[in-house]
Backbone as a ProteinNet text record, in pm:
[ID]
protein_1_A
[PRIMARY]
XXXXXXXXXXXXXXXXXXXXXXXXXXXXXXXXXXXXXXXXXXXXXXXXXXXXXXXXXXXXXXXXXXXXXXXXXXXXXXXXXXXXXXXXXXXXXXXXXXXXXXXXXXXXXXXXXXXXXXXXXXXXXXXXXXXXXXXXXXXXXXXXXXXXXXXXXXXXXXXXXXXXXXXXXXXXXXXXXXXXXXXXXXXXXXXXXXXXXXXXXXXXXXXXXXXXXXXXXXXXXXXXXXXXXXXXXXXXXXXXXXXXXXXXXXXXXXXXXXXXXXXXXXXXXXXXXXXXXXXXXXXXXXXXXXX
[TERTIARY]
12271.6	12143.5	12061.4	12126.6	12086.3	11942.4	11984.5	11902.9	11781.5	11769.5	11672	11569.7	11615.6	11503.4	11338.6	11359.6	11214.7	11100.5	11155.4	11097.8	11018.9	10863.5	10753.3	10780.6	10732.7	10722.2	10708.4	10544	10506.1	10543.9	10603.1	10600.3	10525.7	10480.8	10342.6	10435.8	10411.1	10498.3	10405.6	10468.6	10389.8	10359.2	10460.9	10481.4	10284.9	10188.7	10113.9	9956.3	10027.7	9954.1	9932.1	10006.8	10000.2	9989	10050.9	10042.6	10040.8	10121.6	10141.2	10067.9	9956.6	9865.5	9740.5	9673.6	9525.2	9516.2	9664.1	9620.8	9504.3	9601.9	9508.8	9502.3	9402.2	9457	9488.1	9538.3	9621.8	9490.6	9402.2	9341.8	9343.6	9292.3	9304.6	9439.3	9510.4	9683.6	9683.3	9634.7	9671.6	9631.3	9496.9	9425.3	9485.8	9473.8	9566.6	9699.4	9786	9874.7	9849.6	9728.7	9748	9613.3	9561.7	9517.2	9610	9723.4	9861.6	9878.1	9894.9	9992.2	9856.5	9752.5	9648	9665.5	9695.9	9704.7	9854.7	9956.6	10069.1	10200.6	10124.6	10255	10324.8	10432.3	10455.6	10562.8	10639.7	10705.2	10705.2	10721.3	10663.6	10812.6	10767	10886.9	10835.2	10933.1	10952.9	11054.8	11064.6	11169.5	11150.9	11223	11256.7	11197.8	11190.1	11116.5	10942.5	10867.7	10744.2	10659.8	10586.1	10468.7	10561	10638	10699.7	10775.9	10846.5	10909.9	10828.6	10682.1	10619.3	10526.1	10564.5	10481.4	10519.4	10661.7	10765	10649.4	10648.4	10595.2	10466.3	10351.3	10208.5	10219	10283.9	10309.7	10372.2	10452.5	10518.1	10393.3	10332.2	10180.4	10128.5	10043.2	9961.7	10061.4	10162.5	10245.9	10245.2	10252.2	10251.1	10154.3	9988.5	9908.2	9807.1	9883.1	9828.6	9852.2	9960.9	9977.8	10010.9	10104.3	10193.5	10290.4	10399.5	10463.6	10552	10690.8	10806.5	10889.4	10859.1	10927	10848.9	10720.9	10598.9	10608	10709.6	10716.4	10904.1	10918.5	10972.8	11034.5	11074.3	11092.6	11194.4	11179.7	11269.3	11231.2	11402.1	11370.4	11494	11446	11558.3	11611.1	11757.7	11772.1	11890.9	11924.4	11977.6	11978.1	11799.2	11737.9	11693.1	11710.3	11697.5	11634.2	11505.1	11456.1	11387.3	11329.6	11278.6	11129.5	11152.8	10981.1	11020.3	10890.8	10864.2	10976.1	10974.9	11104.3	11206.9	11271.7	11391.5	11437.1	11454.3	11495.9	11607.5	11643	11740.2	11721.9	11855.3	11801.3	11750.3	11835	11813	11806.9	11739.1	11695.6	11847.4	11926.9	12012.3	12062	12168.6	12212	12288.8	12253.1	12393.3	12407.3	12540.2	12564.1	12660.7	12715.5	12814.3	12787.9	12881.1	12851.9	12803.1	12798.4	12688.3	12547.9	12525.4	12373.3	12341.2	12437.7	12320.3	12296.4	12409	12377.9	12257.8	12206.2	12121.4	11966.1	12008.4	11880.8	11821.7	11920.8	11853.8	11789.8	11894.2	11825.6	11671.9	11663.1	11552.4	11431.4	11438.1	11378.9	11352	11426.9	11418	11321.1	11297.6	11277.5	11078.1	11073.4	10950.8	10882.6	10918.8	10883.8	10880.1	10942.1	10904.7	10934.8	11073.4	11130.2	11236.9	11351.4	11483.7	11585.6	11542	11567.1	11540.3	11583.5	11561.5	11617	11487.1	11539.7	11639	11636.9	11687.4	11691.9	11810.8	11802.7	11900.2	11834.6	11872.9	11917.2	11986.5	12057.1	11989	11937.8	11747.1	11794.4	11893.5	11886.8	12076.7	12146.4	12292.7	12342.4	12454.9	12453.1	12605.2	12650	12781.6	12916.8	12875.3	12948.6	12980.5	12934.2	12917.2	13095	13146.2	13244.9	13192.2	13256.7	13216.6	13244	13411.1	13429.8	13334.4	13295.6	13197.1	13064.2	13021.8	12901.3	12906.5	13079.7	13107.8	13075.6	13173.9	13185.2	13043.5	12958.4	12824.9	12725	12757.4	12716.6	12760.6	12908.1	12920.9	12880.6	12886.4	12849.2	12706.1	12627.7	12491.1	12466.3	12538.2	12547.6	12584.5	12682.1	12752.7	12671.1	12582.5	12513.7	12357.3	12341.8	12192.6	12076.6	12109	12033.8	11995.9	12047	12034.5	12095.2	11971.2	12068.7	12137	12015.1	12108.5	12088.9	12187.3	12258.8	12205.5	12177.2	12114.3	12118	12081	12066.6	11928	11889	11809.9	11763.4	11811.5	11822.3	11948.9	12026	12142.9	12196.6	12267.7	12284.7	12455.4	12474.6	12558.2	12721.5	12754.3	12854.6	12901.2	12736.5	12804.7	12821.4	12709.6	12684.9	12853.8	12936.5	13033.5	13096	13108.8	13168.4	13130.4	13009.6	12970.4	13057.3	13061.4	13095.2	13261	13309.9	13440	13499.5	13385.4	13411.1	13332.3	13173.1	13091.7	12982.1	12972.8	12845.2	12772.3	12688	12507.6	12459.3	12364.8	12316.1	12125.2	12136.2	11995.9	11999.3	11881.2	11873.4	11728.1	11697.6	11554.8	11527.3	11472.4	11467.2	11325	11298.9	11173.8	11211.2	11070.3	11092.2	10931.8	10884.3	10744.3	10760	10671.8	10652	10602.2	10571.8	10634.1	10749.3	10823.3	10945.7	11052.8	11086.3	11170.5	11338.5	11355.4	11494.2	11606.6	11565.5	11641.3	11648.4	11592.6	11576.2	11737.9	11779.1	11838.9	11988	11954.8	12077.1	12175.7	12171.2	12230.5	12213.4	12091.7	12062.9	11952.9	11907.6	11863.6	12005.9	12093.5	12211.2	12254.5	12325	12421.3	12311.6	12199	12104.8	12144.4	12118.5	12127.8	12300.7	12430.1	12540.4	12605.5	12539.8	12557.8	12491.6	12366.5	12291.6	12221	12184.7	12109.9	11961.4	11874.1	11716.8	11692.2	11621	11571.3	11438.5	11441	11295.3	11271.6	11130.3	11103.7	10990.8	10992	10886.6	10800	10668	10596.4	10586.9	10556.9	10552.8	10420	10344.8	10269.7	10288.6	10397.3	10440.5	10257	10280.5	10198.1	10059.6	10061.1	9965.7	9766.7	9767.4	9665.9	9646.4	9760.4	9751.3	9740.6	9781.6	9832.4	9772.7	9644.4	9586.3	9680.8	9797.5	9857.3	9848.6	9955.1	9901.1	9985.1	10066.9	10161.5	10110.8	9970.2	9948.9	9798.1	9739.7	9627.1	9690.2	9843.7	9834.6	9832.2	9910.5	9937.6	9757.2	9668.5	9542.4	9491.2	9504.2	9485.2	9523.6	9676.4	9766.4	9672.7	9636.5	9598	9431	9416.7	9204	9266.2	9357.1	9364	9424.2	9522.2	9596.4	9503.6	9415.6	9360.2	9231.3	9190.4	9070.9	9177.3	9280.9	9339.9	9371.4	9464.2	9531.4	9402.4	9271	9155.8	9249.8	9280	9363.8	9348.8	9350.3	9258.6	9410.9	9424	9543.7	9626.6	9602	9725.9	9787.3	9707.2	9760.6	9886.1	9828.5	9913.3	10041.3	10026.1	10162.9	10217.1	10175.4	10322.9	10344.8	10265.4	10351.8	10419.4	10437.2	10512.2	10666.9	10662.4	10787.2	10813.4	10715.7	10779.6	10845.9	10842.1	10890.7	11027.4	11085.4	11226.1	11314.9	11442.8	11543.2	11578.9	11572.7	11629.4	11535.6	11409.2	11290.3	11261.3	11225.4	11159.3	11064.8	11098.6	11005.3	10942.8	10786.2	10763	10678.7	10758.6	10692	10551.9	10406.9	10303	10308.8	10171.9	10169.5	10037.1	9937.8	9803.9	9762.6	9701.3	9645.5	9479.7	9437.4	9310.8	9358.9	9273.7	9302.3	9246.1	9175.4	9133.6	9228.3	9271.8	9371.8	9582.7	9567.7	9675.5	9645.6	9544.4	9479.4	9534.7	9491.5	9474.3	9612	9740.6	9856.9	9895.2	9935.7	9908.3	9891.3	9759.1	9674.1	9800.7	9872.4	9978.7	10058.2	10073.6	10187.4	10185.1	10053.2	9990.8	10024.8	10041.1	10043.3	10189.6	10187	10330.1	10279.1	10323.4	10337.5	10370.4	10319.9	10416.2	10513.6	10631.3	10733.5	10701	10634.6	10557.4	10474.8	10365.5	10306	10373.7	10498.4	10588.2	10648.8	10699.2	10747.1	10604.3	10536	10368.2	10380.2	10385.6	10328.1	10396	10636	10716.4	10687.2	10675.3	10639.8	10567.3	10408.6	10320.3	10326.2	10466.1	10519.9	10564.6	10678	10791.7	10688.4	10609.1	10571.9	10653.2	10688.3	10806.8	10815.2	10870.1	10922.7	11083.4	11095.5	11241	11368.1	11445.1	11569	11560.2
981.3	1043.7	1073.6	1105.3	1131.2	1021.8	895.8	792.7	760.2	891.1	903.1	976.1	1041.9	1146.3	1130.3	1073.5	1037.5	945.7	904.1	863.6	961.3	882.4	1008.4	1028	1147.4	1209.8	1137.3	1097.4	1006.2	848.7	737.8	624.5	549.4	414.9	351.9	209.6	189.7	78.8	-20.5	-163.1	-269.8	-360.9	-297.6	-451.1	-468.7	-413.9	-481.1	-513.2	-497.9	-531.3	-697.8	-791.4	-916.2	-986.5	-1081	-1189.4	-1120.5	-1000.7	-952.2	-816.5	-847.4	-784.2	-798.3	-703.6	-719.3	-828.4	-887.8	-1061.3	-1004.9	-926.2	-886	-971	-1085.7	-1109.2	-1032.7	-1138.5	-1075.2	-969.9	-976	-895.2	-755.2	-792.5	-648.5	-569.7	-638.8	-601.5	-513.3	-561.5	-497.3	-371.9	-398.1	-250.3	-148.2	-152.2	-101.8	-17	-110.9	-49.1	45.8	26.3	117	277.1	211.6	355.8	432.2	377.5	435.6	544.3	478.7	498.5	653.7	615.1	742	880	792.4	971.9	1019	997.8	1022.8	935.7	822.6	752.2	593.1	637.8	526	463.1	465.4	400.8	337	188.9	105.9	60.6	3.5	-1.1	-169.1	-223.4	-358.1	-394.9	-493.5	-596.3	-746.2	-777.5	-957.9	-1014.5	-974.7	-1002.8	-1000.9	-903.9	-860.5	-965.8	-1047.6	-1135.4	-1227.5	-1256.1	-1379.2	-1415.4	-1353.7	-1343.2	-1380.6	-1336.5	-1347.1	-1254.1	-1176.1	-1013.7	-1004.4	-983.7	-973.5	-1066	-1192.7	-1278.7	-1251.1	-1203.3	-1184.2	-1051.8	-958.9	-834.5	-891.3	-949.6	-989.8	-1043.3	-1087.6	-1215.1	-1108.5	-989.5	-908.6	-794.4	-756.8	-674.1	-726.8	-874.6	-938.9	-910.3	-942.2	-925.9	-810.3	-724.4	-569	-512.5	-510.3	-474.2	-338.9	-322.8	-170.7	-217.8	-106.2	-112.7	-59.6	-173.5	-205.3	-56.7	48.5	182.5	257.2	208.2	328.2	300.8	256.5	223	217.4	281.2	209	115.5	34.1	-80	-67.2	-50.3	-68.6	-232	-244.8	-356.3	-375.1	-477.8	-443.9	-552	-583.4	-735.9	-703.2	-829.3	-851.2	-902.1	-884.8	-971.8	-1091.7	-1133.9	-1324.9	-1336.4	-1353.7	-1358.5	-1550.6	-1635.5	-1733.4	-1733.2	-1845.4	-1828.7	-1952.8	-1965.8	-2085.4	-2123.3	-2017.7	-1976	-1962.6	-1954.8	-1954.4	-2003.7	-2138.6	-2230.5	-2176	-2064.7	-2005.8	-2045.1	-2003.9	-2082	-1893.7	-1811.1	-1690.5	-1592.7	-1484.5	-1322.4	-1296.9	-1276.9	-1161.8	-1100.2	-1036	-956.6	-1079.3	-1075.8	-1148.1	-1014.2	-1011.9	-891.9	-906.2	-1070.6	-1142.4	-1104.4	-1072.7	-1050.5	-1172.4	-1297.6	-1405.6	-1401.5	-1345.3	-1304.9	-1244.3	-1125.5	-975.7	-1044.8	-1086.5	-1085.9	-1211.8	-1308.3	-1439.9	-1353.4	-1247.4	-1165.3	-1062.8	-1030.5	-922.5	-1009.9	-1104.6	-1221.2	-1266.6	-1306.3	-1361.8	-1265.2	-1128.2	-1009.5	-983.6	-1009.3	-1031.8	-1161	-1250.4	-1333.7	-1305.7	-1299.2	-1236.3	-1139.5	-1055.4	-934.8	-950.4	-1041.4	-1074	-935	-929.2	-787.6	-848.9	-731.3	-801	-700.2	-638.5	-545.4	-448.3	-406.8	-326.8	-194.9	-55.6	37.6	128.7	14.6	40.7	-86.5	-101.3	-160.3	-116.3	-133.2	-112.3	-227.6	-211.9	-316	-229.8	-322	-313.5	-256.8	-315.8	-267.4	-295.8	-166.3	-181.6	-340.8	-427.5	-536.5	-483.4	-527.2	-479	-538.3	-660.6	-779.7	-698.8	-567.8	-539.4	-505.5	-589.7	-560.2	-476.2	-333.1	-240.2	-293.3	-396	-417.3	-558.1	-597.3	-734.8	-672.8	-569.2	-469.9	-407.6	-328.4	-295	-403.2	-512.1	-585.5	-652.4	-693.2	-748.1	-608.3	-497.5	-400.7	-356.3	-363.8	-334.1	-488.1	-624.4	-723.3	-676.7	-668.2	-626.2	-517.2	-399.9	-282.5	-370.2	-397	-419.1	-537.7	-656.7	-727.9	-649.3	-533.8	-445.4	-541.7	-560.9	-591.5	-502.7	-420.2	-322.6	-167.2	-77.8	19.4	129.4	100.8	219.7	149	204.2	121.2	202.4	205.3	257.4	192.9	221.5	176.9	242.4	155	134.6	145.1	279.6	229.8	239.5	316.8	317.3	470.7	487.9	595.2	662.2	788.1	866.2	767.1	747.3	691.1	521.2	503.8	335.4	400.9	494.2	513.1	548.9	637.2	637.9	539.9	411.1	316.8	249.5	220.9	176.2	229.9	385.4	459.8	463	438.1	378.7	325.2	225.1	105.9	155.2	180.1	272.5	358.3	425	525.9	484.7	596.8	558.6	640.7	598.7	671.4	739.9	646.3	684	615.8	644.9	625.3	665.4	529.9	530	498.3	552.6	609.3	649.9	595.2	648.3	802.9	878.5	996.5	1072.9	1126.8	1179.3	1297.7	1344.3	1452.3	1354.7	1253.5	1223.8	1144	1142.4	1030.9	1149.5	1294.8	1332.9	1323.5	1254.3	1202.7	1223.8	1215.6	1194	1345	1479.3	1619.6	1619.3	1545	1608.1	1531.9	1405.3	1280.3	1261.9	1372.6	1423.3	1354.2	1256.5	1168.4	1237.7	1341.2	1435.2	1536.4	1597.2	1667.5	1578.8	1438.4	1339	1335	1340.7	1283.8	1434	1591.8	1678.4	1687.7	1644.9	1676.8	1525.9	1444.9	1363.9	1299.2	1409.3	1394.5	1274.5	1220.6	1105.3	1137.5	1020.2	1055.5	986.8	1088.8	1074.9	972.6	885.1	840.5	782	817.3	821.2	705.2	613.1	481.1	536.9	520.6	551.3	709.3	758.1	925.7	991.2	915.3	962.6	965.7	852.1	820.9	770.7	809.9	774.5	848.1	961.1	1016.5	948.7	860.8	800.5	663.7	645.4	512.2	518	633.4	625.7	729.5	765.2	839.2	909.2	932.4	1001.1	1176.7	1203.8	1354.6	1463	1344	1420	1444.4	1406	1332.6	1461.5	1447.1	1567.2	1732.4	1736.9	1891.7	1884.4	1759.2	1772.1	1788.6	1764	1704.3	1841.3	1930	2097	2176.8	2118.5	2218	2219.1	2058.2	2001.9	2124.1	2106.3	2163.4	2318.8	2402.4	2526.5	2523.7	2419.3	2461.8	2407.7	2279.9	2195.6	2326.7	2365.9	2474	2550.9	2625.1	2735.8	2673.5	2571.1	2474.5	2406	2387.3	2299.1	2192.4	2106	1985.9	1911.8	1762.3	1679.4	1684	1587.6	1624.4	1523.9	1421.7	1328.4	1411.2	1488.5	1594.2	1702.2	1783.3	1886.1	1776.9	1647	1558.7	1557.4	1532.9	1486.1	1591.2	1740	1824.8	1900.5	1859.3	1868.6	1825.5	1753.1	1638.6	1654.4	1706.5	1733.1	1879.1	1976.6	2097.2	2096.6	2012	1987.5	1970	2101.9	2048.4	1952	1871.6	1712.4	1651.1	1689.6	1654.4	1550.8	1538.8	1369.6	1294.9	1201.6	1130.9	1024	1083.6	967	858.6	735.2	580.7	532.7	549.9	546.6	423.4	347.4	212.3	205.2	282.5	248.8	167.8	98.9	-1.8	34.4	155.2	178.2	332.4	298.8	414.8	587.1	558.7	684.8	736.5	732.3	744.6	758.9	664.3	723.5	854.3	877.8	997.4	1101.4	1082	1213.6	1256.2	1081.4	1157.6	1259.9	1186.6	1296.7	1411.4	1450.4	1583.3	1709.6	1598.7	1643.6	1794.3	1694	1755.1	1897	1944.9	2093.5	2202.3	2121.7	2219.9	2293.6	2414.8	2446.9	2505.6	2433.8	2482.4	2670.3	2728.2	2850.4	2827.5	2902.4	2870.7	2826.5	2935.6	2952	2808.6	2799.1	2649.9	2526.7	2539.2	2408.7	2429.7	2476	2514.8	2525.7	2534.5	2507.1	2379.8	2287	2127.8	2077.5	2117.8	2102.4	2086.4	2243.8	2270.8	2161.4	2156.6	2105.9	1944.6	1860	1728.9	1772.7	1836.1	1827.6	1860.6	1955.6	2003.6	2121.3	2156.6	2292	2389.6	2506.5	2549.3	2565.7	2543.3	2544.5	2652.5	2553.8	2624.9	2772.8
5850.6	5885.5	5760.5	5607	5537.1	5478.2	5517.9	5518.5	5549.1	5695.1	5795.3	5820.1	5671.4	5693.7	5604.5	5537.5	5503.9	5606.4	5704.7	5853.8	5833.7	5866.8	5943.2	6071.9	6093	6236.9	6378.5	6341.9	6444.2	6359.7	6446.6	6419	6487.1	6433.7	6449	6574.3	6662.4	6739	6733.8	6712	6726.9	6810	6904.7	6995.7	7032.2	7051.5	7080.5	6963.3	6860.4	6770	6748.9	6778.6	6754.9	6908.9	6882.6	7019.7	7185.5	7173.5	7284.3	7315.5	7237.7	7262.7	7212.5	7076.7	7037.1	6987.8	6950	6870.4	6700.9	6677.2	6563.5	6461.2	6362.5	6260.2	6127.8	6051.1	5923.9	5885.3	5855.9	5778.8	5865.1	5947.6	6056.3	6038.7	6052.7	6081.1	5962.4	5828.3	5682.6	5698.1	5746.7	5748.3	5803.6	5935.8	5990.4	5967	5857.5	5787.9	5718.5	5660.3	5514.7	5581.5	5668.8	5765.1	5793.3	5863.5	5892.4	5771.8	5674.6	5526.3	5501.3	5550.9	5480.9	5566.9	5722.7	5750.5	5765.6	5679.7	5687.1	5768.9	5842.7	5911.3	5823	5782.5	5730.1	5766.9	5914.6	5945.5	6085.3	6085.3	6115.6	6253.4	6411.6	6493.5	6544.6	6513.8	6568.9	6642	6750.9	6752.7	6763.6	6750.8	6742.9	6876.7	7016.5	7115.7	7090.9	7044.7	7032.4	7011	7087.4	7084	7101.6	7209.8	7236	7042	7019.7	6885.5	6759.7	6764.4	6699.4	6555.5	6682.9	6605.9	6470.3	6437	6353.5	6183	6214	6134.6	6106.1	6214.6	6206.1	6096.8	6159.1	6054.4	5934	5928.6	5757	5684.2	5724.6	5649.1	5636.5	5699.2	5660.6	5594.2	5576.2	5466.9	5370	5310.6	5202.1	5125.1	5233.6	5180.3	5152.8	5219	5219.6	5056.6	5006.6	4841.9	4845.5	4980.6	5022	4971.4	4843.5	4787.8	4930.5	4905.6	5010.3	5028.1	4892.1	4930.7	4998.5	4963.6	5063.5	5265.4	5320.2	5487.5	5503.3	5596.1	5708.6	5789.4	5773.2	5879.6	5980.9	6094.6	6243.8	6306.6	6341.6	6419.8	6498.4	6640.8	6711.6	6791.6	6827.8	6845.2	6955.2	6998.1	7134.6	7270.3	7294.6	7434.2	7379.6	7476.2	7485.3	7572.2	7603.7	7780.1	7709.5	7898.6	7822.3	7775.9	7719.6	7603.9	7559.2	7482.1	7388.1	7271.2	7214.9	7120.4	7145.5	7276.9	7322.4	7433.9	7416.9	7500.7	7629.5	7653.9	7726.3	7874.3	7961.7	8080.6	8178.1	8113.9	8165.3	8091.8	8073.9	8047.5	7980.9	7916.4	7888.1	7752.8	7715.9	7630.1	7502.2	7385.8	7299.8	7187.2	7165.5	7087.7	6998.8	7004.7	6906	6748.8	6662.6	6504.5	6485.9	6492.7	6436.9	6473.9	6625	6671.8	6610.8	6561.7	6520.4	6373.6	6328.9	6176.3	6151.7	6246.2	6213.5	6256.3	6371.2	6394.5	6320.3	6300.2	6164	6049.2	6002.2	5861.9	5891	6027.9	6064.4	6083.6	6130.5	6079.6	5952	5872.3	5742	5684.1	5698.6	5645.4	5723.9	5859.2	5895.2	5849.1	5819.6	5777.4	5677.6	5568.5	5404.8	5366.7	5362.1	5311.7	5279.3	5180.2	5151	5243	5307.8	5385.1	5498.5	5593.7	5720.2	5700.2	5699.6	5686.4	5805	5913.1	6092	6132.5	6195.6	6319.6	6402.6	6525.1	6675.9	6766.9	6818.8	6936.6	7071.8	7106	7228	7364.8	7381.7	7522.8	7550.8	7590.4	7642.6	7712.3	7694.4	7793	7817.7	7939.8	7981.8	7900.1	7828.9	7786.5	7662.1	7560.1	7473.3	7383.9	7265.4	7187.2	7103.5	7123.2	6982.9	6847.6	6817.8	6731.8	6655.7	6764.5	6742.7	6620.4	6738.4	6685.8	6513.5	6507.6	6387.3	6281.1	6297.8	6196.6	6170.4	6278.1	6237	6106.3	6170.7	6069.2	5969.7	5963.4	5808.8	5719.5	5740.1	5693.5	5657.4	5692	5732.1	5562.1	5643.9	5521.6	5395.9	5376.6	5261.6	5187.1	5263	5194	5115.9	5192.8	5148.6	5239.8	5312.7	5456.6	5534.7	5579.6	5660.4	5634.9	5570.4	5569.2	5637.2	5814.8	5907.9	6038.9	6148.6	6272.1	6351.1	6459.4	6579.2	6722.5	6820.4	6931.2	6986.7	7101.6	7211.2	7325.8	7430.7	7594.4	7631	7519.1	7574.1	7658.3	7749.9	7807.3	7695.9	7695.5	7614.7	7567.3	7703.3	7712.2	7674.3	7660.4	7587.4	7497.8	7399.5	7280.8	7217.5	7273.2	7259.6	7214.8	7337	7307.4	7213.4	7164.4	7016.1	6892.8	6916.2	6828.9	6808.5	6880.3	6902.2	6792	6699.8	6612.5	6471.1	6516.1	6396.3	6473.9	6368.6	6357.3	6390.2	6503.8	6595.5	6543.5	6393.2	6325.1	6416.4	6477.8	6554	6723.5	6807.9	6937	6987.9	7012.7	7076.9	7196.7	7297.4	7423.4	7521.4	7590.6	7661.7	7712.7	7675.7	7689.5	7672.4	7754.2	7829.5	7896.1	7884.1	7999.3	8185.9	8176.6	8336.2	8335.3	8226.4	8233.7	8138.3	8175.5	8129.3	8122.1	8199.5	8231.3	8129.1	8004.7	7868.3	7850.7	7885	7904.1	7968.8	8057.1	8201.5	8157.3	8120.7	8150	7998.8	7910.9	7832.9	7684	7692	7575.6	7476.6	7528.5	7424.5	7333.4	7418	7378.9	7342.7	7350.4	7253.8	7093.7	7113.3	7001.6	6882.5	6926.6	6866.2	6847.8	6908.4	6894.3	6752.2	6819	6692.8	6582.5	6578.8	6450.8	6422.4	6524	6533.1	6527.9	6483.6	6456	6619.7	6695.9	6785.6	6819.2	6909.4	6880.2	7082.9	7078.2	7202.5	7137.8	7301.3	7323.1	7421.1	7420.8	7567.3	7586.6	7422.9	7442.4	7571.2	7566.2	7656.2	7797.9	7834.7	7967.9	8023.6	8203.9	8290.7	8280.2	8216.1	8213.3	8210.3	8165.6	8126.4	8220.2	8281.4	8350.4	8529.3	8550	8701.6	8719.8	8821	8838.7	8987.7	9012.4	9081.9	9138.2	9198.7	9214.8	9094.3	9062.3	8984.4	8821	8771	8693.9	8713.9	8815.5	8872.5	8812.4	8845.6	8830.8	8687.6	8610	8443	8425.7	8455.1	8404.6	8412.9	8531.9	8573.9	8454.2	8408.8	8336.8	8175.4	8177.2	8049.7	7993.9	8126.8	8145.8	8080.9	8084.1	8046.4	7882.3	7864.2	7743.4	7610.4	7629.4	7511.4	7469.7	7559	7527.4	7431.5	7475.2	7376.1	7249	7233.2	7148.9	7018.1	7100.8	7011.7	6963	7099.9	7057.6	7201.1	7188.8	7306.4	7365.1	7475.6	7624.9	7542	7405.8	7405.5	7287.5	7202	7093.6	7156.1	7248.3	7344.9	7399.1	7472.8	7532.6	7410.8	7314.7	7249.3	7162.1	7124.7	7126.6	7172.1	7320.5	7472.7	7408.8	7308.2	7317.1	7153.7	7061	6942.5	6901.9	7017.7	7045.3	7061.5	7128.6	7149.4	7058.6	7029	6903.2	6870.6	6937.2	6905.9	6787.6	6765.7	6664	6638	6786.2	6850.1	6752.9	6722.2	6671	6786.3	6813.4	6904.5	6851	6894.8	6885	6941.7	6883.5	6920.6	6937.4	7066.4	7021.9	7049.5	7024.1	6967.1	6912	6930.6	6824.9	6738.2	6824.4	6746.2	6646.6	6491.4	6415.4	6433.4	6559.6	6549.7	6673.5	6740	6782.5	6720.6	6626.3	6534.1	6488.7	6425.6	6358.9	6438.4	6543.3	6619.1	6716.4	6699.1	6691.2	6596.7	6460.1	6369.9	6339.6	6434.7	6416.3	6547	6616.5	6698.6	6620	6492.3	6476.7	6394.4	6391.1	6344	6457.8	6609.8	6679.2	6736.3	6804.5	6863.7	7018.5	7066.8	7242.5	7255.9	7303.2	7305.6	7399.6	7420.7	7567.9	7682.7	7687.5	7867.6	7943.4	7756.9	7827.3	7819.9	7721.5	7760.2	7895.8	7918	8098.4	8215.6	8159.3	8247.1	8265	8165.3	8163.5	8220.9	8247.7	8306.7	8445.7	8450.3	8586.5	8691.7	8616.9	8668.2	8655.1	8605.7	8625.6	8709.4	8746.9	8847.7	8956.4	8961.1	9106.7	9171.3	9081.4	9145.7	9020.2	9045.4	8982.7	8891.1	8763.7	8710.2	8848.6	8853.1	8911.8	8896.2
[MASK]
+++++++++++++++++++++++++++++++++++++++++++++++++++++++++++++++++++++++++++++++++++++++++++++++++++++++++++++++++++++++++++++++++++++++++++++++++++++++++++++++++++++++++++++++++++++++++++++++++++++++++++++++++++++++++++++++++++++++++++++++++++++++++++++++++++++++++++++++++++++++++++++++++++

């Protein structure tokens, strides 16, 4: 963990910065970065899937040419799904978690990203097929070449994590986690994250809020109309300090693509919920009152 702590707070997610999304070019992409780098975020979340396995490369070309020194960021990246695509001739969607996969996926992360190294990687998503010792040995190879200097997981629930751990250390664990997607609150992957000292990291910090004009989504918007007036902080500032309040000391995975909006994650992290209105915003997801 000691590794982990110079991680900024908020992390910058990419999946839709390139192909699989704004299709930003290199020059844009650079900028971008080094906006990041100005208002304090300098660590950066990838995986090997992102833009039909592309992202990875669009970002390496504009890191090259950005002239961000390789200690000033970050790098996460994360390997394991195989779905089909252009790039991957496969006949079906699934998990490889063999020490020759991880170790050719990480290299190839490497070689995209035009780095000599990954300050994270994560294995993306649990597959049932999973050898802890497969997993070990692909990571200490990994470690010991200065490829990779910390191991993590993805989507995994407590008890694989175990079984990972079986073989090595789950130095981190990244996880969807929202105020309408609290699940990780309840299903003990916030408590495994604080009991084994793992850097927490949530995808989709905002959840549904912004997308699904629901009823469940109306009372958060009610709850939102009283607290942002007290707070002098807009409704996505207050969500995710909904979620940076929690001991676990969430780091949530933004995936903004516009800078004034990074900014104003950022500006998140000045604020503190008092008790009452974190159990307000609760409340007014669930629709009930706490037990």
């Amino acid at each position: 963990m000691e590794t982990l702590k110079n991680y900024s707070r908020i992390i910058a997610g990419t999946m839709t910065w390139g192909q699989g999304g704004m299709k930003f070019p290199t020059g844009e992409m650079a900028r971008l970065m080094h906006h990041c780098l100005e208002v304090g975020i300098t660590t950066f979340d990838h995986a090997d899937i992102y833009g039909g396995y592309t992202t990875e490369a669009d970002f390496g070309k504009a890191f090259s040419d950005s002239g961000i020194p390789r200690d000033a960021i970050q790098l996460i990246s994360k390997c394991g799904i195989q779905y089909v695509s252009e790039a991957r001739p496969v006949r079906v969607k699934h998990y490889e978690y063999g020490m020759d996969y991880i170790i050719h996926s990480a290299t190839a992360s490497l070689k995209y990203l035009k780095t000599d190294y990954l300050d994270l990687l994560l294995l993306h998503r649990p597959s049932p097929l999973m050898d802890p010792e497969e997993v070990a040995a692909a990571f200490s190879t990994l470690r010991d070449s200065g490829k990779v200097r910390a191991f993590g997981v993805s989507n995994f629930t407590p008890s694989q994590i175990r079984l990972i751990e079986s073989a090595v250390p789950v130095e981190a664990h990244q996880f969807e986690c929202s105020l309408t997607s609290e699940g990780a609150l309840w299903d003990g992957t916030l408590d495994d994250c604080i009991i084994g000292r793992r850097l927490a990291m949530a995808w989709s910090p905002l959840g549904s809020y912004f997308r699904e004009p629901d009823l469940r989504n109306q009372r958060i918007g009610e709850c939102l109309a009283t607290l942002c007036p007290k707070y002098q902080a807009t409704e996505s500032q207050v969500l995710l300090s909904w979620l940076l309040r929690h001991p676990a000391k969430i780091h949530p995975v933004v995936g903004t693509t516009r800078a004034g909006r990074l900014t104003e994650a950022v500006g998140a992290l000045s604020l503190e919920l008092e008790l009452e209105d974190w159990f307000a915003l609760l409340v007014a997801s669930q629709g009930h009152k706490v037990p």
